[in-house]
C-alpha positions in Angstrom: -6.7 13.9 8.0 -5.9 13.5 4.5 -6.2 10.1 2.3 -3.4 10.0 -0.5 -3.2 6.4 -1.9 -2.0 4.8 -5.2 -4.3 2.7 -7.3 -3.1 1.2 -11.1 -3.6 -2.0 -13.5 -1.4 -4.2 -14.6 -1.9 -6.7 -17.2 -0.1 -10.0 -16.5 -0.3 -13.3 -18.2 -3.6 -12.1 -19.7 -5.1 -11.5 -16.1 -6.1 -8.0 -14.7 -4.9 -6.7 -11.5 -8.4 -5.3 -11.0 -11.0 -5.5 -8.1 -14.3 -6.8 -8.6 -17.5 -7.5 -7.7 -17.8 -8.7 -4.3 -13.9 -8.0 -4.0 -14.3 -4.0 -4.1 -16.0 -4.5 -0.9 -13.8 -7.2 0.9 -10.2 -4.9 -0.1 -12.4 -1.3 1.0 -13.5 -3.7 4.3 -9.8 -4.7 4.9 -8.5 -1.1 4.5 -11.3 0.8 6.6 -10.6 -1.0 9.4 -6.9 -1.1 9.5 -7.3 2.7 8.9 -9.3 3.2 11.4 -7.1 0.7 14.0 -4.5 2.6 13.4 -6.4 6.5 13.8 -7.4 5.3 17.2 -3.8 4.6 18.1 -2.4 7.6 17.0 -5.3 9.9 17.2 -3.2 13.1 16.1 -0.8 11.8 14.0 -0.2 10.7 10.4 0.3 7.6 9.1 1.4 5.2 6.1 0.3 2.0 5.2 -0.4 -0.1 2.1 -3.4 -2.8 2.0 -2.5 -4.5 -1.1 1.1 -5.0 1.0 -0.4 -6.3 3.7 -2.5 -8.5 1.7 -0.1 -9.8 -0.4 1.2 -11.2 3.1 -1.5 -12.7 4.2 -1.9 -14.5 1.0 1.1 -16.2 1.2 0.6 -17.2 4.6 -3.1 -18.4 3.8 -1.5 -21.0 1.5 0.2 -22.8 3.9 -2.0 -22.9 6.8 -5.2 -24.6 7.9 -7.9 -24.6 10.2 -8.3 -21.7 13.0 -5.1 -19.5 10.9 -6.5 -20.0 7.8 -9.9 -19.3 8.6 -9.0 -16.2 10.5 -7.0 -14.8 7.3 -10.0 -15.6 5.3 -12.6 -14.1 7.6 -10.3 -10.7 8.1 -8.4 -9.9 5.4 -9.8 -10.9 2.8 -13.7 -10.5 4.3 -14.2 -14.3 2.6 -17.9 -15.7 2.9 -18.3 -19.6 1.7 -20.4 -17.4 -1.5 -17.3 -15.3 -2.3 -14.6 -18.5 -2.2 -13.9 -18.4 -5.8 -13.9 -14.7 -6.0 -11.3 -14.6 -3.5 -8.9 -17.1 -4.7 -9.3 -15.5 -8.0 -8.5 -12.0 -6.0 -5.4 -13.8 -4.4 -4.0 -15.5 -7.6 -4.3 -11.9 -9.0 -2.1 -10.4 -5.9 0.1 -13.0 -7.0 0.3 -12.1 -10.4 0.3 -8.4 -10.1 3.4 -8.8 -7.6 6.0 -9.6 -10.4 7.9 -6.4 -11.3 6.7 -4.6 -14.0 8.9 -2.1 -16.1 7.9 0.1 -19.0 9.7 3.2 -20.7 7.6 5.3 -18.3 7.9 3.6 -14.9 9.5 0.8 -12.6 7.3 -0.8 -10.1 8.8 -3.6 -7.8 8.2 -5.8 -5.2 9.6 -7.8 -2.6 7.9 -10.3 0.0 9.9 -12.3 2.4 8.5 -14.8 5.6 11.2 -15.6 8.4 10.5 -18.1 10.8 12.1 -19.6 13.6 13.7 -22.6 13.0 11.6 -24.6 16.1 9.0 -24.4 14.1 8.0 -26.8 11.3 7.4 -25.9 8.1 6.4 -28.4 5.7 8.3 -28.7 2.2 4.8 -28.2 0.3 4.3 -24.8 1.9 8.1 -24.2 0.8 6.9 -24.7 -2.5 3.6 -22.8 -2.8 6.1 -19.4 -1.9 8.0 -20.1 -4.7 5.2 -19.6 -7.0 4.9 -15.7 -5.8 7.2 -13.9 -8.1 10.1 -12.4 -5.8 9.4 -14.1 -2.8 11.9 -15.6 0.0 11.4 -17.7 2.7 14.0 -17.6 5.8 14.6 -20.1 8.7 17.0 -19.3 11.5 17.6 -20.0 15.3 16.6 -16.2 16.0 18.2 -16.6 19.3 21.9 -17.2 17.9 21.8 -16.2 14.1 19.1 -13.5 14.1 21.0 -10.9 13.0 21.9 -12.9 10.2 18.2 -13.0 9.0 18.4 -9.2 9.8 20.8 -8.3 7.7 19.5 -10.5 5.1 16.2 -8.8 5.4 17.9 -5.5 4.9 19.8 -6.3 2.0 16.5 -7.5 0.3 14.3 -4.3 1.0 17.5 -2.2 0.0 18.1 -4.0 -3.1 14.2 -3.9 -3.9 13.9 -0.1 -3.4 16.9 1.3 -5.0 18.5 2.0 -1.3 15.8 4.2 -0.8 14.8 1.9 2.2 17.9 0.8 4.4 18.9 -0.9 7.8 14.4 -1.0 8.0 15.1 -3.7 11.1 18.1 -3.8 13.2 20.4 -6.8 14.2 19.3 -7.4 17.4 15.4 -7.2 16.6 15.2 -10.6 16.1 15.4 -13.0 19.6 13.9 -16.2 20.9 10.9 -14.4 21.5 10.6 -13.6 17.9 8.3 -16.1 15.8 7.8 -15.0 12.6 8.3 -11.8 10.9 6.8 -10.7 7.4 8.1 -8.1 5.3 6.6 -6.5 1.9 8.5 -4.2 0.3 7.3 -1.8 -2.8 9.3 0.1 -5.1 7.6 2.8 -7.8 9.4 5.1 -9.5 7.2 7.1 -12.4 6.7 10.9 -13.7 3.0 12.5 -13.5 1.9 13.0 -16.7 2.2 16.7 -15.5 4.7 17.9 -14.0 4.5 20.5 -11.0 6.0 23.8 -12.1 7.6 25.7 -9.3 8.9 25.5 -6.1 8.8 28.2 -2.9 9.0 28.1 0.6 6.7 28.3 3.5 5.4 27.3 6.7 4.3 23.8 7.7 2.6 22.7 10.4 2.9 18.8 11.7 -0.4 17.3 14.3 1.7 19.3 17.3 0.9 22.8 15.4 4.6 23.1 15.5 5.9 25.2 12.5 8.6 24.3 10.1 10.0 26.1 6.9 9.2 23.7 4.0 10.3 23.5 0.2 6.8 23.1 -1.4 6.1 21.7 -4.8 3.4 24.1 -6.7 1.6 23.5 -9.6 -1.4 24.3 -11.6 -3.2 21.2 -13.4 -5.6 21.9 -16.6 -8.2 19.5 -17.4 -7.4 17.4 -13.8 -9.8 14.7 -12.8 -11.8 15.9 -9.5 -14.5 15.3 -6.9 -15.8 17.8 -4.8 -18.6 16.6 -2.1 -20.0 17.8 1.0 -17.3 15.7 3.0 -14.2 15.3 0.4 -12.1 17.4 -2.0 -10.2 14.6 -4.4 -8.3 14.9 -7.2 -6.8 12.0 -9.8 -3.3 12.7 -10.8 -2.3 10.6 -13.9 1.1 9.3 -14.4 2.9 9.2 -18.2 2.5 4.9 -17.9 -1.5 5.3 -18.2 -1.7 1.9 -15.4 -0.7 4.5 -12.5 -3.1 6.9 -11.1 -2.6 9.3 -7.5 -5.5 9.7 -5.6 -5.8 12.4 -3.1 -8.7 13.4 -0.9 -8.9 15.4 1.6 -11.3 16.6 4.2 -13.3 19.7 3.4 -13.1 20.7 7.5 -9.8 20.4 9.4 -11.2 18.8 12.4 -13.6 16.0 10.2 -12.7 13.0 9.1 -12.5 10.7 6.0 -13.3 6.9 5.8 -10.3 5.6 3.7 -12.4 2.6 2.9 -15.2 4.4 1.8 -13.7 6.3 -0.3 -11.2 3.7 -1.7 -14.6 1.6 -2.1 -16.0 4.3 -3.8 -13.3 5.0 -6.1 -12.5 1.7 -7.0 -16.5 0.6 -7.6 -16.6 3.9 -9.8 -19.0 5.7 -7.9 -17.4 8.8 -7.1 -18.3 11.2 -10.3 -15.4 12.9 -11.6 -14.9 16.0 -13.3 -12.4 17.7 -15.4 -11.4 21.5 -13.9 -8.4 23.6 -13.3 -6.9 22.4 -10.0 -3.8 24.0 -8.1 -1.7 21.7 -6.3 0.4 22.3 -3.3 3.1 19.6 -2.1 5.4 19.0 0.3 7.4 15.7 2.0 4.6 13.4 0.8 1.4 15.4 2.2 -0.9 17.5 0.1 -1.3 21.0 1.8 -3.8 22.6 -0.3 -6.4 22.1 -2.8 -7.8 24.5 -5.1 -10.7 24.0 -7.4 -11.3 26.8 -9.5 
């Protein structure tokens, strides 16, 4: 298993899209467990997800509920204890912030959040108005029975519009019934050059979690002066875009049949505990999964 996740800093308003002391722990908490949910569903398979997404979300949602929903939210996503309340609403006004879209010469990042809820349920008009204070929000009502395709489509055309049509058609028009009571949707755009690029290109074998072979166009580059970790456990590498606020991290396992805590080392990173290094590195790439590593 391999850990390839995006981390960057955005300054907004005069307030730092930054984790902090106790939050490192409550996003690494957040993000180990989901990771690890979703390893024992899928034991042998790969898998994409973003915390900050999921997060952002939650947040919204938090903001309009009370009592058992709200607590829940604040208990397990956000890993709240009565000691950390202000550090956590401080860490959610920041998700708010930091989801505006944010363009420089050098990159495009984007966002798009949308709630949809069935129309037999209320939703008070103060609620209404806390989602219109996170940038590039929506909020949906429908009778999913008669019109959800409607809200479907709708949905579609926001993620689409959001992501450059890199994302299409992500829910169909007869995914939303009577049986459907809410549906939450985050959608994240980045488009941004490393400050290096990769230098060739070549083909070869790659093998998915079946050990079933496919010829592969693979990226291939060789990195001077790249940021790296090497440990007992974890190979990692920091691969810097040209807009300094965005930074790759990959880490992979040092055995193929161990494992990595992805909120450990996410934890780790973040809390700056993981000692970095500056070596040659070669790179090899392909369809969003590292393949090799190697430090020399």
């Amino acid at each position: 298993m391999q850990c390839v996740y995006l981390t960057y800093s955005v300054q907004v308003d005069k307030c730092r899209f930054s984790t902090q002391t106790p939050i490192e722990s409550n996003n690494a908490k957040f993000t180990s467990d989901l990771s690890q949910l979703l390893t024992k569903q899928n034991p042998d398979g790969n898998f994409l997800f973003s915390p900050v997404s999921l997060e952002i979300l939650f947040a919204m949602v938090m903001s309009g509920t009370g009592g058992n929903t709200n607590q829940q939210i604040w208990k397990h996503i956000f890993n709240g204890q009565d000691s950390d309340r202000f550090y956590v609403y401080y860490y959610v006004e920041s998700l708010i912030k930091a989801s505006r879209d944010y363009t420089t010469e050098n990159s495009t990042l984007k966002y798009a959040t949308i709630l949809a809820i069935e129309e037999k349920f209320a939703v008070k008009d103060i609620f209404k108005k806390r989602i219109g204070h996170f940038p590039n929000a929506e909020f949906l009502q429908e009778n999913f029975d008669l019109n959800g395709y409607r809200t479907a489509r709708r949905i579609n055309d926001i993620v689409a519009q959001t992501t450059e049509n890199k994302i299409t058609n992500l829910i169909s028009d007869d995914s939303l019934n009577d049986g459907t009571a809410m549906v939450l949707v985050n959608a994240l755009y980045l488009k941004a050059n490393f400050k290096e690029s990769f230098t060739s290109t070549y083909y070869g074998q790659f093998y998915d979690s079946d050990d079933e072979a496919y010829n592969i166009e693979f990226l291939d580059g060789s990195f001077k002066n790249l940021s790296y970790h090497e440990s007992a456990d974890l190979s990692m590498i920091k691969l810097p875009f040209q807009e300094e606020n965005f930074s790759l991290y990959v880490a992979m396992q040092n055995e193929y049949d161990a494992s990595i805590d992805l909120g450990d080392v996410v934890h780790r990173t973040l809390a700056k505990q993981i000692a970095f290094k500056v070596k040659h590195v070669n790179v090899s790439y392909v369809q969003n999964s590292f393949n090799r590593l190697d430090i020399n």
